[in-house]
C-alpha positions as CSV (number, residue, x, y, z in Angstrom):
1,X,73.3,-58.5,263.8
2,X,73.6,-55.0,264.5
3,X,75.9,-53.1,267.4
4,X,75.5,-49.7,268.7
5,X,78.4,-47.9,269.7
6,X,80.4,-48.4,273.2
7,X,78.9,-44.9,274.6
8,X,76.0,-45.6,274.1
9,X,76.0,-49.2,275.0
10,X,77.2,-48.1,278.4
11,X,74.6,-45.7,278.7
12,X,71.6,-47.7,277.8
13,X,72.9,-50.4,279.9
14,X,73.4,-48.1,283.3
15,X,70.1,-46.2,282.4
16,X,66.7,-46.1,284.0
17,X,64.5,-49.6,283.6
18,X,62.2,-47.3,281.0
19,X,64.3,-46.9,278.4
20,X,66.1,-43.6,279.1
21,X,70.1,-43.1,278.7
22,X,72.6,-42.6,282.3
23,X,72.0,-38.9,280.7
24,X,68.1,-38.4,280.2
25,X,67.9,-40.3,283.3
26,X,69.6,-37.6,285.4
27,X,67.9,-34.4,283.3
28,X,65.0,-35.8,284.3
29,X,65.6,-36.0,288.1
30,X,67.2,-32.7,288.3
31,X,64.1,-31.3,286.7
32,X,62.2,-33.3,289.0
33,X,64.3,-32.1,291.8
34,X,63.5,-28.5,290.6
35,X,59.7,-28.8,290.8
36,X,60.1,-29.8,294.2
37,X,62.3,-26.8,295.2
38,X,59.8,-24.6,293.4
39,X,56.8,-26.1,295.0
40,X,58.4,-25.6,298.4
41,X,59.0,-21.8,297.5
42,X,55.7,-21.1,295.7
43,X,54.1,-21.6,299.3
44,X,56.1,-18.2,300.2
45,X,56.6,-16.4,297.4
46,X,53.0,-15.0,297.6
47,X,53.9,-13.9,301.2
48,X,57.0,-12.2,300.2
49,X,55.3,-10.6,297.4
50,X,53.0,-8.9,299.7
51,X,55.6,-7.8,302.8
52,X,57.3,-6.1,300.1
53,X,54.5,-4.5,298.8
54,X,53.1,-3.2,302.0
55,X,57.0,-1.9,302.8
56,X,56.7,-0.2,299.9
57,X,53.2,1.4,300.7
58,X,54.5,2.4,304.2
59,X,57.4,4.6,302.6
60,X,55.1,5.9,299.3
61,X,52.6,7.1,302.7
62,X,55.4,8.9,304.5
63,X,56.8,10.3,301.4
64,X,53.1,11.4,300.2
65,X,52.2,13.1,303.7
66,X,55.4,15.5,303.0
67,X,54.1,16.6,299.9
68,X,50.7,17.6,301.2
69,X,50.4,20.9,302.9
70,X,47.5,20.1,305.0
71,X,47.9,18.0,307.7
72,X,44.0,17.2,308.6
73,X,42.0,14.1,308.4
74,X,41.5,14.7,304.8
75,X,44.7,14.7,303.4
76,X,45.9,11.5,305.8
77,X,42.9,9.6,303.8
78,X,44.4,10.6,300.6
79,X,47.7,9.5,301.3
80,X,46.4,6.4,302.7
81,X,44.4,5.7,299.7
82,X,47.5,6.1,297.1
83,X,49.9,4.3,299.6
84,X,47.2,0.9,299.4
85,X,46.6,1.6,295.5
86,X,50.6,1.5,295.6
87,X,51.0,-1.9,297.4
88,X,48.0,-3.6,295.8
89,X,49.7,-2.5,292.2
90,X,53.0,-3.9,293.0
91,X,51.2,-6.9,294.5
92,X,49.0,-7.9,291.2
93,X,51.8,-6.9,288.7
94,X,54.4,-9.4,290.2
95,X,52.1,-11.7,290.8
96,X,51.0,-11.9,287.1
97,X,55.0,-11.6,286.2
98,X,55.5,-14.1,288.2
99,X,52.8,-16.3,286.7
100,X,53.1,-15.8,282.9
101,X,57.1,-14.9,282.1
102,X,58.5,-18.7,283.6
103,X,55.5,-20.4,281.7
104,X,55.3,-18.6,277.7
105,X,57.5,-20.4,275.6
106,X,57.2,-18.4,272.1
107,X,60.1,-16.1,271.2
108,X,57.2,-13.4,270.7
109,X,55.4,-13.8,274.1
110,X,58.7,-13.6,276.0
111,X,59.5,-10.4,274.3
112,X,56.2,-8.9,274.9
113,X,56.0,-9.8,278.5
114,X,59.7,-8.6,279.3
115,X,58.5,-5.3,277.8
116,X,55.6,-5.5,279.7
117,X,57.7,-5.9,282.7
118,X,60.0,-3.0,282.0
119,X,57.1,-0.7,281.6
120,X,55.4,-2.0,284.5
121,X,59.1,-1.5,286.2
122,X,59.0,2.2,285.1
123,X,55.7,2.7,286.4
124,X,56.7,1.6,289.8
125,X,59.7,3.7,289.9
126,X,57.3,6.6,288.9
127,X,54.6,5.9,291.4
128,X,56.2,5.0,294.1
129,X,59.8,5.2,293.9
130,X,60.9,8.5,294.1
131,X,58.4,8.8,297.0
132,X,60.2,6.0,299.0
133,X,63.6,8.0,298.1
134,X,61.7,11.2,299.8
135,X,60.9,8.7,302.7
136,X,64.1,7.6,303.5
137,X,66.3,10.7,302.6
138,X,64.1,13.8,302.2
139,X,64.9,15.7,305.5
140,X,68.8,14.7,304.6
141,X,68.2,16.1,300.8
142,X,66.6,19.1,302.4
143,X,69.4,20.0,304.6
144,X,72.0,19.4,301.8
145,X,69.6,22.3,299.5
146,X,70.1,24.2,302.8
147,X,73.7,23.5,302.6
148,X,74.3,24.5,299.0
149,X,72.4,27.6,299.2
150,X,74.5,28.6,302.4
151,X,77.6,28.0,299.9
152,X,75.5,30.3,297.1
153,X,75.1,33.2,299.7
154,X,79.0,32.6,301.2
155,X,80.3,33.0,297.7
156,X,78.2,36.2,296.3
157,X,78.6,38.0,300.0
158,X,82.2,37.2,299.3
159,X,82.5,38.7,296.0
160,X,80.5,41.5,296.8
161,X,83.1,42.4,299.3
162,X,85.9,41.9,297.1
163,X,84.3,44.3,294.5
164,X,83.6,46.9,297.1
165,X,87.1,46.2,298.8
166,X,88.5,47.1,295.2
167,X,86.4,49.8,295.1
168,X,87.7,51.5,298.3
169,X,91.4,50.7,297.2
170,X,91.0,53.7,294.7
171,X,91.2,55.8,297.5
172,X,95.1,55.6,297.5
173,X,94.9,55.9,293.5
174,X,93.0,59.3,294.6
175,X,95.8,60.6,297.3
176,X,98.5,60.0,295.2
177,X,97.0,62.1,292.2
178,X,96.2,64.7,294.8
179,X,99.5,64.6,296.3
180,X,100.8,65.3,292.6
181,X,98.5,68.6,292.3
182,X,99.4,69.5,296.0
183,X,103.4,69.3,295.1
184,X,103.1,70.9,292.0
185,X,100.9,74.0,293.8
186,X,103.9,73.9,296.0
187,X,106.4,74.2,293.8
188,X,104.4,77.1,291.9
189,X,103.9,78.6,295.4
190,X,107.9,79.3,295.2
191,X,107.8,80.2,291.7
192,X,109.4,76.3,290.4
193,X,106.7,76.0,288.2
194,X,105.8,78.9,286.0
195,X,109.2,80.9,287.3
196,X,107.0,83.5,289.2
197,X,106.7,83.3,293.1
198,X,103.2,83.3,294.6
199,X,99.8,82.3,294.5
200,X,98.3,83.3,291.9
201,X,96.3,81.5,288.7
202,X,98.3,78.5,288.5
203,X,98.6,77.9,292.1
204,X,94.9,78.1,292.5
205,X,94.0,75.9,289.8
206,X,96.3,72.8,291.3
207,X,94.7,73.9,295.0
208,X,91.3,73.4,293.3
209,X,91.8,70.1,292.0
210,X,93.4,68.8,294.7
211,X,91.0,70.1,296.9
212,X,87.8,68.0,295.0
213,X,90.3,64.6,294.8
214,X,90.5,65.3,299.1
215,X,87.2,65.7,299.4
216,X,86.8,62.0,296.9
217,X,89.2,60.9,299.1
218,X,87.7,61.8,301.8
219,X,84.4,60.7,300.9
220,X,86.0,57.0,300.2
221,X,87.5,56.6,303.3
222,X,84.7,57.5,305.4
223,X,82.5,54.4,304.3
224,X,85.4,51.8,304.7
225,X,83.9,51.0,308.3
226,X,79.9,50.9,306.4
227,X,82.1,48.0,304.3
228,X,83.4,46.2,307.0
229,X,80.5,46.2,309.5
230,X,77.6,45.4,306.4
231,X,80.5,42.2,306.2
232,X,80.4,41.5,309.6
233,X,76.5,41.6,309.6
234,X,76.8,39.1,306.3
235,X,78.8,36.4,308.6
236,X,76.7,36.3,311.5
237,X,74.0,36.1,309.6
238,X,75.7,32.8,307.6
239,X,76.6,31.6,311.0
240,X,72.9,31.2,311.8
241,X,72.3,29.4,308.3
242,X,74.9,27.5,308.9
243,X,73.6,26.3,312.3
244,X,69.8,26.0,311.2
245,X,71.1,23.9,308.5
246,X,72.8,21.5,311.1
247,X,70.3,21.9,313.9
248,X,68.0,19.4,315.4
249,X,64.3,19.6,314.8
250,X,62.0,19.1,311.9
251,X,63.8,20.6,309.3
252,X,60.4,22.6,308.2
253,X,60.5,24.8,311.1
254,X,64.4,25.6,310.0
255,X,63.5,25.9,306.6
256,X,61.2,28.9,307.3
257,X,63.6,30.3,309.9
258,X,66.7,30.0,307.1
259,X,64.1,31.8,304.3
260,X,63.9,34.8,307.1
261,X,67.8,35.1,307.5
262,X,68.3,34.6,303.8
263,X,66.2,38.0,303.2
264,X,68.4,40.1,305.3
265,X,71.5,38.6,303.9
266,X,70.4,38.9,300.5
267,X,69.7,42.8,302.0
268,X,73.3,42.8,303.6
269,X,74.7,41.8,299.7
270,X,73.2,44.4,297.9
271,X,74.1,47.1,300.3
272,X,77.8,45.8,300.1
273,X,77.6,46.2,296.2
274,X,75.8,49.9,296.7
275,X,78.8,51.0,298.7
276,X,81.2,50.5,296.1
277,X,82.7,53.7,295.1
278,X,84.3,53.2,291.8
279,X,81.4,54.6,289.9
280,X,82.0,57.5,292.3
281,X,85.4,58.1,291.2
282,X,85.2,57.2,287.6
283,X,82.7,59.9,287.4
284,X,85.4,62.2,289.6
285,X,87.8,61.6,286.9
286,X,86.2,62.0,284.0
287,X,85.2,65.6,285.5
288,X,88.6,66.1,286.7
289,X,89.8,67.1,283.3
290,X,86.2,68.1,281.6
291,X,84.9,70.7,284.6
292,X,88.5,72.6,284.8
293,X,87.5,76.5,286.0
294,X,90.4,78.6,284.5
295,X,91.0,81.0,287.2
296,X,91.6,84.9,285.5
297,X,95.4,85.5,285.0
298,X,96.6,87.7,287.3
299,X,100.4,88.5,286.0
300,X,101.2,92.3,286.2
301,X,102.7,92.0,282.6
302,X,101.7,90.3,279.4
303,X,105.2,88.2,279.6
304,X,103.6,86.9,283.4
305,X,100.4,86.0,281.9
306,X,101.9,84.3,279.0
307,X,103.7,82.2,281.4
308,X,100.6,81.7,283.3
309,X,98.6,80.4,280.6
310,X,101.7,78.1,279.1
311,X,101.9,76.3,283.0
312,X,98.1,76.2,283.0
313,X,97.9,74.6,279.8
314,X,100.6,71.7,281.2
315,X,98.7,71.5,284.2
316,X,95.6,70.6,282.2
317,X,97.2,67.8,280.1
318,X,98.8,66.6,283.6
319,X,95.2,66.7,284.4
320,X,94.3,64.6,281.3
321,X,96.9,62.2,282.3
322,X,96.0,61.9,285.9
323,X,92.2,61.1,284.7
324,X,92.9,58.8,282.4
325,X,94.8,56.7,285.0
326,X,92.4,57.3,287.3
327,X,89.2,56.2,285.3
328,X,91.4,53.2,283.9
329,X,91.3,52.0,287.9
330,X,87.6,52.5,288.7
331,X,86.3,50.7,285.2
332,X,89.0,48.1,286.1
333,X,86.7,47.8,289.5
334,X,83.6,48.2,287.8
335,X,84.5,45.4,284.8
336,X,84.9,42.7,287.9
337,X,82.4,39.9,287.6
338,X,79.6,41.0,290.1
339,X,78.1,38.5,292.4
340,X,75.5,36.0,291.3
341,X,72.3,36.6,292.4
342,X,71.3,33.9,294.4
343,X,67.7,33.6,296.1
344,X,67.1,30.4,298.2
345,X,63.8,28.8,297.0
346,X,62.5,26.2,299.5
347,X,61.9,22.4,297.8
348,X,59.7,20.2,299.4
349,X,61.7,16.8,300.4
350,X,60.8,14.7,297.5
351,X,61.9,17.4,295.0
352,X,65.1,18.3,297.2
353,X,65.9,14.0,296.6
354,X,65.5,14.5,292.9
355,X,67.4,18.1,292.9
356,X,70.7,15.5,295.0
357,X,69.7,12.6,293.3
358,X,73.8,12.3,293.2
359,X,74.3,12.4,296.7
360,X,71.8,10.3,297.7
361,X,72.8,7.4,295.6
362,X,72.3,4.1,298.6
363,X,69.0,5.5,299.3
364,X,67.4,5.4,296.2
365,X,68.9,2.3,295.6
366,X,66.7,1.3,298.4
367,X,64.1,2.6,297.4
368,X,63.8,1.5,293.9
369,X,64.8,-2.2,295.0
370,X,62.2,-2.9,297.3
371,X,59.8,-2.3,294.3
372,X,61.7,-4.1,291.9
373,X,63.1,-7.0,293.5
374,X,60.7,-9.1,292.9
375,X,61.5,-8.8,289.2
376,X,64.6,-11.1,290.1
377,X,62.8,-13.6,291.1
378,X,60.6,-13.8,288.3
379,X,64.0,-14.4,286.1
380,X,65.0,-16.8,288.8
381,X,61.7,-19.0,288.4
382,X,62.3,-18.4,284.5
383,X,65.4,-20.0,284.0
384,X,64.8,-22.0,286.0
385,X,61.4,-23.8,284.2
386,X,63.5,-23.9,281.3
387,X,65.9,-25.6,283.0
388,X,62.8,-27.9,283.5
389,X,61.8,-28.2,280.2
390,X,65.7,-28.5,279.2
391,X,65.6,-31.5,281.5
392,X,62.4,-33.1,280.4
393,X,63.2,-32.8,276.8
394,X,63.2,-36.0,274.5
395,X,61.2,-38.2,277.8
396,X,57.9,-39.3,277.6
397,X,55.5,-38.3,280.6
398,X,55.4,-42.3,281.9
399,X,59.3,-42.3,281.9
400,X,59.8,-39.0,283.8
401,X,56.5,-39.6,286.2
402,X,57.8,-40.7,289.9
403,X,56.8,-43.5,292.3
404,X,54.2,-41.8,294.1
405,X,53.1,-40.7,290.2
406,X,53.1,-43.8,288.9
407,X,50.8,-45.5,291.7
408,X,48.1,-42.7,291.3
409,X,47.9,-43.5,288.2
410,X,47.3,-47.1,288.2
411,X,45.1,-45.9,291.3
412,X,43.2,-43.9,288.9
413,X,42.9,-46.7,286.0
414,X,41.3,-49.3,288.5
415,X,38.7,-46.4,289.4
416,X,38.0,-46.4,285.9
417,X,38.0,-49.7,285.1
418,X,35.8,-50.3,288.1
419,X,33.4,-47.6,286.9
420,X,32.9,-49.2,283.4
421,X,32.4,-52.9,284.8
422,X,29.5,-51.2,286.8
423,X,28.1,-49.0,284.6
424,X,28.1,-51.9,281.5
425,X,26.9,-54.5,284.2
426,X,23.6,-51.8,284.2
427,X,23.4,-50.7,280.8
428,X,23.1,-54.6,279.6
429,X,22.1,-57.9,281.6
430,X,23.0,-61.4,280.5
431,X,21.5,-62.5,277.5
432,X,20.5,-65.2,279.5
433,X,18.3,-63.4,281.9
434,X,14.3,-63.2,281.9
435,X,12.7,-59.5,282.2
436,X,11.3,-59.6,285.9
437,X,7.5,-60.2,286.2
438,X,5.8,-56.8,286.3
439,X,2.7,-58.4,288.2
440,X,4.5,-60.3,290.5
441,X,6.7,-57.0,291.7
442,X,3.2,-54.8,292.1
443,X,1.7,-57.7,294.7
444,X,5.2,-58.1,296.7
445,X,5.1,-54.3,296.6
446,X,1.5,-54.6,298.2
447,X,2.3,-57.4,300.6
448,X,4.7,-55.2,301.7
């Protein structure tokens, strides 16, 4: 006599009447249990399936009609027609997913049909997608290029100022070298410089550099208010870009409006960087030393003239001196990193959503799950039919069929059984039976 152990005593002994273990017993109910669940929500998963896709369609519609320039009859009839090939896509594709990725069992076949999904998945993104993202964020994404371009412009109108601001500081640079030649002409007038008293070669040649650096300096400080007003003219101008950037209304209309009064600020830029003057002066110093007119030397003795020519020849390496310091300034100003040229290029709203895909992070979230939710429910269904099959392993089909089950089929045997008894009961009579009277039928017939 053989014994089994306790376990599995106990578990044979609470089990099902067909044979199955406590264990088996409750797999099979759960997976039972499941079918039921995913009868109920096969009835609306079709539905779902299509709300979603005909969302979807809406937004690809709204985000095609902003990439078309016309706006007649034809071009609403095109956008229509991709918007309904959009939905009916989606539609099929997670219908078949739905179908055929719960139901393959092979390693292979769910591999391929995974991939096939993540294709099918980029597809959608492609097709549809990005267009949704334009729906829901393109006037936003547009408003942000308009923002980013205003900061562009701020910055290089800024810069440009600070270059030409530089550029009109070499003015004191200028006055104090001038003052320099106008003190030493001073100090030659009284005879300090070259020992003799009066105005004669020496003193001329200071008064005639100092002379060109007032006229430079001149020259500088009369376009200081050009400078300041061309950066006036710049800020207003940004204030109104700033403002149609922020303003209601479709932001079309402002984006053809912020194109104008990007022109005349882009105008207002380079006008700032043609009124620097440090190429003005570094050109003044380098002929401050090169263009030097010796003026004739007018000492009454050839001791005077001697001196004459000694103090000239100081004056011109003072000259040298004062250039060099000068030029070093203006190519200090001229080596400044010059503004970046910045031209605003108008996007269309579903390129402006791709150009801020950063900043527009929830919405194309959206817009990329309302095409591929549906892909979790096709893992959903997947796990769980395994968890079917998990549950219905090791069970024959009568021990796992239900009450309802179980009397269909015996239903369907008596059908069967009934079917045969009838159709043997023509096929063959009783042995014991005599072939009916052919003559005797033909004069009943007639009687009849």
């Amino acid at each position: 006599m053989t014994t089994e152990p306790s376990g599995q005593h106990s578990d044979r002994a609470t089990g099902s009447a067909s044979g199955l273990s406590r264990s088996e017993a409750r797999a099979a109910q759960n997976a039972r249990d499941l079918e039921d669940h995913l009868s109920w929500l096969d009835s609306i998963t079709g539905t779902a399936l299509g709300v979603l896709a005909v969302a979807s369609g809406i937004y690809t519609y709204l985000g095609v009609s902003s990439l078309l320039d016309d706006t007649g009859a034809f071009s609403v009839i095109a956008a229509l027609a991709y918007s309904v090939a959009v939905s009916v896509g989606i539609f099929v594709f997670w219908s078949y997913m739905m179908r055929l990725v719960p139901t393959v069992r092979t390693a292979a076949a769910r591999i391929g049909l995974v991939l096939s999904m993540a294709l099918g998945s980029v597809a959608i993104i492609a097709m549809s997608s990005w267009l949704n993202a334009a729906a829901l964020a393109g006037a936003a994404a547009v408003e942000q290029h308009l923002a980013v371009t205003v900061q562009d412009y701020q910055t290089a109108l800024e810069r440009a100022d600070e270059i030409t601001q530089s550029g009109q500081s070499l003015a004191r640079d200028v006055a104090r070298v001038r003052q320099t030649f106008v003190d030493l002409s001073e100090q030659e007038a009284t005879g300090q410089l070259s020992g003799f008293a009066g105005q004669g070669a020496v003193f001329r040649l200071l008064r005639q550099k100092s002379d060109e650096l007032a006229a430079l300096e001149t020259q500088i400080t009369s376009q200081q208010p050009l400078v300041e007003a061309a950066f006036d003219e710049g800020n207003a101008i940004l204030s109104r870009m700033r403002a149609l950037t922020v303003e209601q209304g479709p932001v079309a209309q402002r984006s053809v409006l912020f194109s104008e009064e990007a022109v005349r600020l882009a105008n207002v830029i380079t006008q700032l960087r043609q009124l620097s003057v440090a190429p003005l002066v570094q050109r003044a110093a380098r002929d401050l030393s090169d263009s030097v007119v010796t003026p004739e030397l007018d000492g009454s003795d050839a001791a005077t003239r001697q001196g004459q020519q000694a103090t000239i020849d100081s004056v011109r390496r003072v000259l040298a001196q004062r250039a060099d310091g000068l030029g070093a300034a203006a190519s200090a100003v001229l080596s400044m990193t010059p503004p970046r040229d910045t031209t605003y290029t108008p996007v269309s709203a579903a390129d402006a959503v791709i150009l801020y895909a950063g900043n527009f992070v929830p919405s194309w979230a959206g817009a990329i799950a309302i095409d591929l939710l549906p892909a979790v429910l096709v893992l959903i269904v997947a796990i769980t039919q395994a968890a079917i099959r998990a549950g219905r392993e090791g069970a024959a089909t009568e021990d796992t069929m239900t009450l309802a089950e179980l009397r269909a089929a015996v239903a369907a045997i008596r059908d069967i059984d009934t079917s045969l008894e009838r159709a043997g009961t023509f096929a063959a009579p009783p042995p014991d039976s005599q072939p009916p009277d052919v003559a005797s039928l033909d004069d009943k017939r007639r009687a009849d």
